[in-house]
C-alpha positions in Angstrom: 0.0 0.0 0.0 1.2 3.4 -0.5 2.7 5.5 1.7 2.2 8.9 0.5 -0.2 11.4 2.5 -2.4 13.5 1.1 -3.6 16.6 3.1 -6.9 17.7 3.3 -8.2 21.6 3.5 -10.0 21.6 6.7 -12.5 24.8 6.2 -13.8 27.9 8.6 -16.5 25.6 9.7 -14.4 22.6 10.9 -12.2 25.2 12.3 -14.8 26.6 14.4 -16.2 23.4 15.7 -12.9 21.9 16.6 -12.5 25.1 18.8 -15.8 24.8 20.6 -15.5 20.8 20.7 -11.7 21.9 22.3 -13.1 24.5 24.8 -16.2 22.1 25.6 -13.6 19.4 26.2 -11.1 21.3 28.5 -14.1 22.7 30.2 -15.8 19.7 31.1 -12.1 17.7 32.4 -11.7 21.0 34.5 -14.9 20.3 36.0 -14.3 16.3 36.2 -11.1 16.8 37.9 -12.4 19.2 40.4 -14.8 17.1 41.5 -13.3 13.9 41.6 -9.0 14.3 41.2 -8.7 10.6 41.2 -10.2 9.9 38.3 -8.1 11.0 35.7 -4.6 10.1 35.9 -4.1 10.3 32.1 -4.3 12.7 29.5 -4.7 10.8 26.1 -5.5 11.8 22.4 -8.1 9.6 21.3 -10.7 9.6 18.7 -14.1 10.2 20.6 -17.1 12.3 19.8 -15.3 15.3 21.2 -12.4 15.5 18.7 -12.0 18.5 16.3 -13.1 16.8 13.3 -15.5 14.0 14.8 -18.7 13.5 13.9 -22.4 13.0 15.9 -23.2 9.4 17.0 -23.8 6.8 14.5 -27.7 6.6 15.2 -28.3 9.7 13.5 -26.3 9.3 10.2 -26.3 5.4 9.8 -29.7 5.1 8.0 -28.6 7.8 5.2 -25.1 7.2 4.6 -23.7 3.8 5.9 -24.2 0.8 8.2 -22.0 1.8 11.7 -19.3 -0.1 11.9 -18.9 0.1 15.6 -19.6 -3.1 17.5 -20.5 -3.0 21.5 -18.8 -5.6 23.8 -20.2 -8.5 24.9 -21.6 -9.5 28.6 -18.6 -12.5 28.4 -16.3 -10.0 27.0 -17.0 -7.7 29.8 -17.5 -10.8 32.6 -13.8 -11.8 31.6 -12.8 -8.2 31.8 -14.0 -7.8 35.5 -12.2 -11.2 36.5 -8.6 -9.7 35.4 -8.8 -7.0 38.3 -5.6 -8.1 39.6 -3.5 -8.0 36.8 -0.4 -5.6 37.5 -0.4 -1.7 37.1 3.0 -1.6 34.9 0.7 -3.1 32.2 -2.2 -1.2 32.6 0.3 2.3 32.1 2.3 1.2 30.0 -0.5 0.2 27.5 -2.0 4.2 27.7 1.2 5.1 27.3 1.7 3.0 24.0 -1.9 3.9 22.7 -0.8 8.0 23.5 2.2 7.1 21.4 0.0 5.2 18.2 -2.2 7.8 18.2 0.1 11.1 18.3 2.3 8.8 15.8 -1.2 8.8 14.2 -2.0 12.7 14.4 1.2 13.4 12.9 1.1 11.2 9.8 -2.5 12.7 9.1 -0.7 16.3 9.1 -2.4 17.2 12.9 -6.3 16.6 11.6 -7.4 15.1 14.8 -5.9 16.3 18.4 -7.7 16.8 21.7 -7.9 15.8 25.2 -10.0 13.1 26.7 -11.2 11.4 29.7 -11.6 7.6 30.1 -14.6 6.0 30.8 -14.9 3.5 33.2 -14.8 0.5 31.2 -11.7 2.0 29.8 -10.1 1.8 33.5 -11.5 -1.6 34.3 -10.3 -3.0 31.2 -6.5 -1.3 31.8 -6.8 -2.5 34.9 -7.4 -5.8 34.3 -4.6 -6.6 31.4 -2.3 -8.5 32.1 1.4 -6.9 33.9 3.5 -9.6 32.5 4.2 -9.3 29.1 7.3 -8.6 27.5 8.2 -5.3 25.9 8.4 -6.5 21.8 4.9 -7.9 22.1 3.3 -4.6 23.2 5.7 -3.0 20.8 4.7 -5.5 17.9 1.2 -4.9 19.0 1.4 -0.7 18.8 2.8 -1.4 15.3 -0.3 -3.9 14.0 -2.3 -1.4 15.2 -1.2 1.5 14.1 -0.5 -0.5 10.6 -4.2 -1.3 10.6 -5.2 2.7 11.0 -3.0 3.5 9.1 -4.0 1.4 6.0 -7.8 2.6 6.5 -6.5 5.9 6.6 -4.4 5.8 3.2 -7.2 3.4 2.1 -9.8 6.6 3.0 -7.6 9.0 1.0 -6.8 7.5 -1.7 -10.5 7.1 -2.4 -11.5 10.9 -1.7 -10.2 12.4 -4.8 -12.3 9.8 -7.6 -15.4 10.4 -5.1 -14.8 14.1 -5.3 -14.5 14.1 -9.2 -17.4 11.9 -9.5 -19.9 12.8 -12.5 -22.9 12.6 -11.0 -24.2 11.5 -7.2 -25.1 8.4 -8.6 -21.4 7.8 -9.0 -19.7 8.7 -6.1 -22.5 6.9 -3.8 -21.4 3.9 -5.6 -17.8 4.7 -5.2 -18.7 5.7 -1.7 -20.3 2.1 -1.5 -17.1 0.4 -2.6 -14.8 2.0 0.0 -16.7 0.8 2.7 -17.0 -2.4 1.7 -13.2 -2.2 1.3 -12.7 -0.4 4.4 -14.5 -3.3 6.3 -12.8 -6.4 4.5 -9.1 -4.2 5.6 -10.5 -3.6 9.1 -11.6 -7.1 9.6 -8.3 -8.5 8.1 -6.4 -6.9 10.2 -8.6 -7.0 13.2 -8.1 -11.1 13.0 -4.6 -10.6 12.8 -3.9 -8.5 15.6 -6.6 -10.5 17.5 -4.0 -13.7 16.5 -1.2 -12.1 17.3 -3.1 -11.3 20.8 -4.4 -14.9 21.3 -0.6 -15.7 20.4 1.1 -13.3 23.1 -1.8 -14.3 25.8 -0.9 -17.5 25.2 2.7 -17.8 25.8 2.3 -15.3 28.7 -0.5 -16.1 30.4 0.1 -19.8 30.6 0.5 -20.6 34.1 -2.9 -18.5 34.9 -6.4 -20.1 34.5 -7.4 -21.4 31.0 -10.7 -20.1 31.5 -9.9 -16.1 30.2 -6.4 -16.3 28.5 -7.1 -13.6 26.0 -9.1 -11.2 28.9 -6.4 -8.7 28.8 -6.7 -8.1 24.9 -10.2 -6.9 25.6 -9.4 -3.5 26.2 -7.5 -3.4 23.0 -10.3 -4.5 21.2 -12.3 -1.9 22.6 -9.7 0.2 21.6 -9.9 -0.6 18.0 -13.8 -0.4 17.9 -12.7 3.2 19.3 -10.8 3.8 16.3 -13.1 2.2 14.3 -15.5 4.1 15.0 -13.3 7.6 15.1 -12.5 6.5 11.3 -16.1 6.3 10.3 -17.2 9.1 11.6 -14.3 10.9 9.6 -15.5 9.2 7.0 -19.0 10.2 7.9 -17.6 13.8 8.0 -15.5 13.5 4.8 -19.1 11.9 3.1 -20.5 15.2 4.1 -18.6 17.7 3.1 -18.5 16.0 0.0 -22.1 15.6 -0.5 -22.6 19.2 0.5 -19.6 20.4 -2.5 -21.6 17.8 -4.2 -25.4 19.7 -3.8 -23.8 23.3 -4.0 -22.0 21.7 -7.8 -25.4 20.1 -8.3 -27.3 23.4 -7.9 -25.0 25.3 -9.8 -25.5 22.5 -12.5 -29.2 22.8 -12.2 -29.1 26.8 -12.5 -26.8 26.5 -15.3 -29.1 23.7 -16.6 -32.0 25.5 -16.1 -30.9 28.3 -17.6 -29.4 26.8 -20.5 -32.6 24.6 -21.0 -34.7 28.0 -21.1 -32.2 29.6 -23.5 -32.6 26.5 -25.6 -36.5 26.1 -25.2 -36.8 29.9 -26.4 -34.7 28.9 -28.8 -36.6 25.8 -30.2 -39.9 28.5 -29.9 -38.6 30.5 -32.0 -36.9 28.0 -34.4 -40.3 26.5 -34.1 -42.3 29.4 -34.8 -39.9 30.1 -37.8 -40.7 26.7 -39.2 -44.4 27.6 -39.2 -44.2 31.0 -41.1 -42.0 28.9 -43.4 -44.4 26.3 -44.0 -47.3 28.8 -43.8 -45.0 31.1 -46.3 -44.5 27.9 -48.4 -48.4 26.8 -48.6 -49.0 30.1 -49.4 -47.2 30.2 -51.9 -47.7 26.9 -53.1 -51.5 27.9 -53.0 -50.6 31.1 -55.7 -48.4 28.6 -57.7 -51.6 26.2 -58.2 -54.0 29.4 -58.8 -51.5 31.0 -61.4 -50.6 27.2 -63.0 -55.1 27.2 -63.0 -55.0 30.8 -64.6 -52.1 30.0 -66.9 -54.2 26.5 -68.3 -57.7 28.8 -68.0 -55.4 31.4 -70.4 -54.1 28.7 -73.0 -58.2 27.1 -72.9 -58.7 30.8 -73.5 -56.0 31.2 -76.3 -57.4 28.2 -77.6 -60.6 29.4 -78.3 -59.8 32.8 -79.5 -57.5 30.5 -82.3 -60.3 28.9 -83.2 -62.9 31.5 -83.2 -60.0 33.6 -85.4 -60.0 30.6 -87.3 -64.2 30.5 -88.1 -63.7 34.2 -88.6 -61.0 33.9 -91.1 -62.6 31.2 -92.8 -66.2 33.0 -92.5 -63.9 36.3 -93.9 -63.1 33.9 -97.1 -66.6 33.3 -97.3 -67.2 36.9 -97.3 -64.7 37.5 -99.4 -66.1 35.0 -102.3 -69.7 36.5 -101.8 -68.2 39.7 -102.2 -66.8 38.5 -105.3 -69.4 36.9 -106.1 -71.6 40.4 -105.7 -69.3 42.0 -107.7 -69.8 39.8 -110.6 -73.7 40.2 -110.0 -73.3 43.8 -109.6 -70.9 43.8 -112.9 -73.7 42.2 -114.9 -76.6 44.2 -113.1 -74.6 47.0 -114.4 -74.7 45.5 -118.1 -78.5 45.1 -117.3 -79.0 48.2 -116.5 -77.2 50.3 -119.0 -79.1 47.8 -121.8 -82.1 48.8 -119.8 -81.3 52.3 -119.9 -80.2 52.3 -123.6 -83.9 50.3 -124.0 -85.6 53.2 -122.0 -83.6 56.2 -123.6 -85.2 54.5 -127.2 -88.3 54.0 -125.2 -88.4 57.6 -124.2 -87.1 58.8 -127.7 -90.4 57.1 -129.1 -92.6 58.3 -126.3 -91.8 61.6 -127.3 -92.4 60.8 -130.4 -95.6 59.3 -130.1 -95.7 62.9 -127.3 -95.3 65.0 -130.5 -97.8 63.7 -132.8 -101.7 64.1 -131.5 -102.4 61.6 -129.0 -105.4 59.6 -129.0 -107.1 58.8 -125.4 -106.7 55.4 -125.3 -102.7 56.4 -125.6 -102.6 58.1 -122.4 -102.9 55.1 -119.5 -99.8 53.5 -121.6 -98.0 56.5 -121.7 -98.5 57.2 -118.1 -97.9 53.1 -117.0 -94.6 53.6 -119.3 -93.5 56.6 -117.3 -94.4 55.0 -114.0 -92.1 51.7 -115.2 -89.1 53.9 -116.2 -89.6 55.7 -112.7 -89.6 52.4 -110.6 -86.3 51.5 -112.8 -85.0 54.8 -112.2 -85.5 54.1 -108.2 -84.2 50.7 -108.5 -80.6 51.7 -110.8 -80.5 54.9 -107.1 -81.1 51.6 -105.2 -78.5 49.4 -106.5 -75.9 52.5 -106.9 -76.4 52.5 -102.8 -75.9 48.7 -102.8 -72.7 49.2 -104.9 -71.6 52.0 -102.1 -72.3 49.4 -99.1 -70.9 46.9 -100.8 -67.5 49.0 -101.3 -67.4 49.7 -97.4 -68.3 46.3 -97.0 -65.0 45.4 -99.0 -63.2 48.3 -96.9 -64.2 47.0 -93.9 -63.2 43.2 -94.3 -59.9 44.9 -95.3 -59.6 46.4 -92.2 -61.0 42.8 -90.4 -58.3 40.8 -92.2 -55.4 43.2 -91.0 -56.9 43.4 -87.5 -56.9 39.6 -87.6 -53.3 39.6 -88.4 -52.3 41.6 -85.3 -54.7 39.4 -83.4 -52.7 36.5 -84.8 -49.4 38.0 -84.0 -50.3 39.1 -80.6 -51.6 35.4 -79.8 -48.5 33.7 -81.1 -46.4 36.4 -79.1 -48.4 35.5 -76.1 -48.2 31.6 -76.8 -44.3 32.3 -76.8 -44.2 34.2 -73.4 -46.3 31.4 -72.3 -43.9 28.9 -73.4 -41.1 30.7 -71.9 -43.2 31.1 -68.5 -43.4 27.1 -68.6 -39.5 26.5 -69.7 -38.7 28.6 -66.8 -40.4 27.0 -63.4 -37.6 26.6 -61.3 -37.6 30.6 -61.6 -41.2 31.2 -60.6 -40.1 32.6 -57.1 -37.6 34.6 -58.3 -40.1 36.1 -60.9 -43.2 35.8 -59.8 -43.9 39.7 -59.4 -43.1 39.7 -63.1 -45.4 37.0 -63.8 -48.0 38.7 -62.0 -47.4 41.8 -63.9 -47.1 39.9 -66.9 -50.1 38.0 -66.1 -52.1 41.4 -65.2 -50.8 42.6 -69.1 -51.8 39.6 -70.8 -55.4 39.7 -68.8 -55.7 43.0 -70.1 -55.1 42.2 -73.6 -56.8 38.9 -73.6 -60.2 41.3 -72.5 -59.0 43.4 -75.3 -59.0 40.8 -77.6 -62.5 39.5 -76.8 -63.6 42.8 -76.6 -62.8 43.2 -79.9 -63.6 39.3 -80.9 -67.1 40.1 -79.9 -67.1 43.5 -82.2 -65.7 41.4 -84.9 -68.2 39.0 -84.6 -70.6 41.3 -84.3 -70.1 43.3 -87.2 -69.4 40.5 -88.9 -73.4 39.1 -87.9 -74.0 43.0 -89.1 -72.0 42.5 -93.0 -73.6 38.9 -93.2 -76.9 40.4 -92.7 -76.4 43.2 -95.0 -75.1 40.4 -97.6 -78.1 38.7 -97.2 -80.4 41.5 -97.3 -78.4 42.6 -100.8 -78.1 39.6 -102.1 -82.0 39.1 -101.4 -82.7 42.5 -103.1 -80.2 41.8 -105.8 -82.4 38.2 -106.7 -85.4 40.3 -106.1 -84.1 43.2 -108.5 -83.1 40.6 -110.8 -86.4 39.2 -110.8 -88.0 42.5 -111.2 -85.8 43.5 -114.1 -86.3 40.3 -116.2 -90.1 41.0 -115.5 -90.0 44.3 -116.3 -87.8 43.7 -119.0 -90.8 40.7 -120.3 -93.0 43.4 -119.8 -91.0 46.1 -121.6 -91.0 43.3 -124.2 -95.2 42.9 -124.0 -95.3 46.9 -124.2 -92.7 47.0 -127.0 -95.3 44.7 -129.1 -97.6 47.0 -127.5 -96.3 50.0 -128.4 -95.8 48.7 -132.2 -99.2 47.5 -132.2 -100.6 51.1 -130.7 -98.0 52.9 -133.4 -99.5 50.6 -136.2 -103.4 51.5 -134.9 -101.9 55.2 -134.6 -101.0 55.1 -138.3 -104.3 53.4 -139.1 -105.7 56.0 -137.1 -103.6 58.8 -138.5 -104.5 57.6 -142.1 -108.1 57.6 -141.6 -107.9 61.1 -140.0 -106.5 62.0 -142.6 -109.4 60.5 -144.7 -111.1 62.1 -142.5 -109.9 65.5 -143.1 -109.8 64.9 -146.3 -113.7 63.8 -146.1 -114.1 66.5 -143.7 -112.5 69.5 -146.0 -114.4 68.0 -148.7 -118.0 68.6 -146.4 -116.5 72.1 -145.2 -116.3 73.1 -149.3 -119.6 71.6 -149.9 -121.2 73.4 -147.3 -118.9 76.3 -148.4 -121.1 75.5 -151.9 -124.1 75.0 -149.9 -123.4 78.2 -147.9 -122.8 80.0 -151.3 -125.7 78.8 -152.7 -127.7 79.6 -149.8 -126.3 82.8 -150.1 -127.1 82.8 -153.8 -130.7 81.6 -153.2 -131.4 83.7 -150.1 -130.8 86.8 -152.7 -132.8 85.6 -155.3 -135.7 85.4 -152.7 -134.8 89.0 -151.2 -134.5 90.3 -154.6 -137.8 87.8 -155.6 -139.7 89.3 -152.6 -138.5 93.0 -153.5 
């Protein structure tokens, strides 16, 4: 075992109890010796409970910390003790005198921990009393050394476990630790308790052998007492030691806990607000999520939308070609109504030239309704050529305006194929959608706008559109109807042609036999001239008869 010592810091506390526990001491032999001087013929540093650093009785410590290791004498002990009254006094000092040695040898090895003086009990006199005065200096000498070898050895042992109970992690630890050394304390103390108590049966033995055989080892009692003394000193040190430890041990612990506490509020404000950022990020990221599905539903309601703008621009260009032929188509009808209608009006201008004709010469009254239905006919035509002149003007703004629908188409078309492109580029692009998404949402406002401006003007389109297809239908109702009229009036022109030869043939018949007529008549007029005359003639006669 090792030698070494090891000194340990006693502290103001310690200090001041070892004073009182000194003063309490001296005060109470004072009083001892003045009252009985007899009593106390020694002066001896023991380890009792009034030492410096001892501890309270075992009864109030032994259930918390450890099992007392103190051990009472027996009633044999103690009968054998009383028998050995007339053992010699030599003995009896010189054995004081050996234990004042062991233990001041024992006060200085611990560096002067543990002094004080003590009174003897009673048991402690009997028992010096009674040991035996006849043995030989080198057993007693042998004996000091056993026993101070056995405190010693639970003294190193006691040290040498202090420092890994004192660094302990936790008091889980160093109660287990603290567990060990006791059980290693014992097994030491009870080693070398049977040796000495050997050695003692031993010395008894040779020394005591012409006494009775009844109590040969009676005088070893007192050392044994002793011991349990010392015992009992040691594990009360111990006790103390166990203490002061478990009190550095709680103030460490409640530091720990403070620091612990402190730290775990630190780190639980921490995680709250780690926490709480996790929550605006996911709320942040649901959010967004949220406007990345409502602008992906916009985007597909947009191409739906672009969709059908493409194919109503596709049933209004083809319904513009349809325009477009029936325009054509109009202009070839208007083309040959023009043709018509300058025959017509060549037919009238002859029809008029022979009206005036027929005006000139002295009309006949059954002449007049034809002449006036003949003027009525070439007015209606005259209204119908005004009519179809306006047609021809509509028809030319009708061309004008599916000029202006074609090109208007054409910028719809471009616009729509410049917003399929930024639509394509809006889908190539998606793992830049947070970056951009302020310009998506401006571009998305932009293309909103001009996707209303495209209906808007979809709608007008279509509408004017219904408008020039109504208009087309009208005219090209009033054109069949026109033609219709024209190819009647042109039968009937025909009919009054024939007509009007057939009233021009009667009109010469007429004309002749007016002029037979006049002749006839002027033939009358100079007979009755004649007659007149001779009238005249034969009125005279009479006058000139009668006279």
């Amino acid at each position: 075992m090792s030698t070494n010592m090891r000194y340990v810091r006693p502290t103001r506390a310690s200090n001041l109890r070892a004073l009182a526990n000194n003063s309490r001491a001296a005060s109470n032999e004072l009083t001892a010796r003045s009252q009985s001087p007899s009593g106390f013929s020694l002066s001896r540093s023991v380890y009792t409970a009034h030492t410096v650093y001892s501890m309270p009785t075992e009864g109030r410590f032994s259930a918390s910390y450890f099992v007392s290791l103190h051990e009472q004498p027996t009633k044999a002990e103690r009968s054998v003790s009383k028998s050995r009254t007339n053992s010699s006094a030599a003995k009896s000092r010189a054995l004081p005198k050996a234990q004042v040695r062991s233990v001041g040898t024992q006060s200085l090895q611990t560096e002067s921990i543990v002094e004080s003086k003590l009174v003897t009990n009673d048991d402690t006199k009997s028992a010096s009393s009674r040991l035996a005065h006849n043995l030989p200096n080198e057993c007693v000498q042998d004996l000091k050394a056993r026993c101070q070898a056995a405190v010693d050895s639970g003294f190193m042992m006691l040290y040498d476990h202090l420092e890994p109970i004192q660094l302990a992690k936790d008091e889980f630890e160093a109660c287990h630790r603290k567990e060990q050394l006791k059980v290693k304390l014992k097994e030491l103390l009870s080693r070398n308790m049977e040796r000495i108590v050997e050695s003692i049966d031993e010395v008894c033995g040779t020394a005591g052998a012409g006494e009775q055989k009844a109590s040969p080892n009676s005088h070893l009692y007192s050392d044994i007492g002793r011991l349990r003394r010392l015992k009992q000193h040691m594990e009360g040190r111990f006790l103390q030691l166990n203490k002061n430890h478990i009190e550095q041990m709680n103030r460490l612990r409640a530091d720990l806990e403070g620091k612990l506490l402190a730290g775990e509020r630190h780190w639980q404000q921490t995680l709250g607000e780690l926490q709480e950022r996790l929550r605006h990020s996911e709320t942040h990221s649901e959010e967004t999520s949220c406007q990345l599905a409502m602008q992906n539903a916009a985007l597909t309601a947009k191409d739906s939308a672009i969709e059908s703008a493409k194919a109503n621009m596709d049933k209004l260009s083809s319904r513009n070609m349809e325009l477009k032929q029936l325009v054509k188509e109009s202009d070839a009808a208007l083309l040959s109504i023009r043709q018509e209608l300058e025959r017509n009006r060549e037919h009238i201008a002859c029809l008029e030239g022979q009206l005036n004709e027929l005006k000139q010469r002295p009309a006949a009254v059954d002449i007049l309704p034809v002449v006036q239905e003949k003027d009525q006919i070439i007015s209606e035509l005259k209204l119908k050529i005004e009519e179809l002149l306006l047609l021809k003007d509509v028809h030319h703004d009708q061309e004008q305006t599916n000029l202006k629908l074609c090109a208007k188409n054409d910028e719809l078309d471009a616009k729509i194929s410049e917003l399929q492109a930024k639509l394509n580029s809006t889908k190539a692009q998606p793992n830049d959608k947070d970056q951009k998404d302020e310009q998506l949402h401006l571009d998305q406002e932009f293309l909103r706008q001009e996707l209303f401006c495209f209906q808007a003007l979809v709608i007008k389109l279509r509408e004017q559109a219904s408008r020039y297809s109504e208009v087309v239908t009208t005219c090209t109702h009033e054109i069949t109807e026109l033609k219709k009229t024209i190819d009647q009036r042109y039968l009937e022109s025909v009919g009054k042609d024939t007509q009007i030869k057939l009233l021009s043939n009667q009109l010469r018949a007429k004309e002749e036999q007016v002029g037979q007529l006049f002749e006839k008549l002027n033939c009358q007029q100079e007979k009755l001239m004649r007659l007149e005359e001779c009238v005249k003639l034969s009125a005279g006669n009479t006058e000139r008869h009668h006279q």
